[in-house]
C-alpha positions, 0 to 999 in steps of 0.5 A, a space after each residue: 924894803 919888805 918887812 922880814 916878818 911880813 915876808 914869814 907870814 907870806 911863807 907860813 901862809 903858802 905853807 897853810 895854802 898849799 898842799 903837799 909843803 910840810 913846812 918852811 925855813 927863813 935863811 940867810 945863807 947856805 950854811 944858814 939853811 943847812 942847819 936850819 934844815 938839819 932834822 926835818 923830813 918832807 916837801 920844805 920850803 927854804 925862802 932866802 931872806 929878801 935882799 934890796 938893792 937901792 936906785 935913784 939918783 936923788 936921795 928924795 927919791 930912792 926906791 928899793 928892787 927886791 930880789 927873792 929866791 925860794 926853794 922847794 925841796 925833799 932830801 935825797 936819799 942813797 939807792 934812790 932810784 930813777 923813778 923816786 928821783 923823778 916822783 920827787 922831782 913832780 912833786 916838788 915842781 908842782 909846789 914851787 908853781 902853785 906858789 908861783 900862781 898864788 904870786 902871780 894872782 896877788 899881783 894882778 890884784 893889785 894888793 899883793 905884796 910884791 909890787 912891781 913885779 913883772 912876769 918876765 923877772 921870775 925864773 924857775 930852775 931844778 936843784 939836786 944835792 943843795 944844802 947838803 942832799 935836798 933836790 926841788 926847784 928853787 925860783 927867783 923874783 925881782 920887783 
């Protein structure tokens, strides 16, 4: 299973790296994050805590599947217009795929901490309203 200060360091790291993330937030849950997120302002990064599903069916040799889900997301605000809504959208979109590039050019050089990953296992997809009023993207591996 990923080291759960290994997987900080990789999200604080992605914070250093990429422009336009104003900071990141390590959670459990929804309520978790909620809280978490409660007087911060920004592009945030929310990186649930990586699960690990065990399989095998000898116990010398079990091997654990990750799962990951990431956020990317800037709270909403009333009377934001259309447009606003669209700019936070483009904003947001274009972080969660620079992480998603920085993933994906770990991996292919074969010292990346997500090991096992296969391309077709990530899935991006828009978020409005979560954790009580942030919109983004949020993205989900496997490996």
């Amino acid at each position: 299973m990923i080291g759960i200060k290994d997987y900080n360091s990789i999200c604080e790291g992605w914070v250093n790296a990429i422009d336009g993330l104003d900071g990141h937030h390590l959670v459990a849950q929804d309520n978790h994050a909620v809280n978490s997120l409660r007087d911060h302002r920004g592009i945030r990064l929310v990186a649930v805590i990586p699960s690990a599903t065990a399989s095998g069916s000898d116990p010398s040799s079990i091997s654990d599947n990750h799962s990951i889900l990431l956020f990317v997301i800037n709270k909403g605000w009333t009377g934001q217009t259309t447009e606003e809504e669209l700019d936070q959208y483009a904003k947001t979109q274009e972080i969660i795929l620079a992480i998603r590039e920085n993933i994906l050019e770990s991996f292919e050089e074969g010292c990346g901490p997500f090991w096992r990953l296969d391309s077709d296992n990530i899935s991006i997809d828009p978020e409005f309203n979560v954790f009580g009023g942030w919109n983004g993207w949020s993205m989900s591996l496997l490996f």
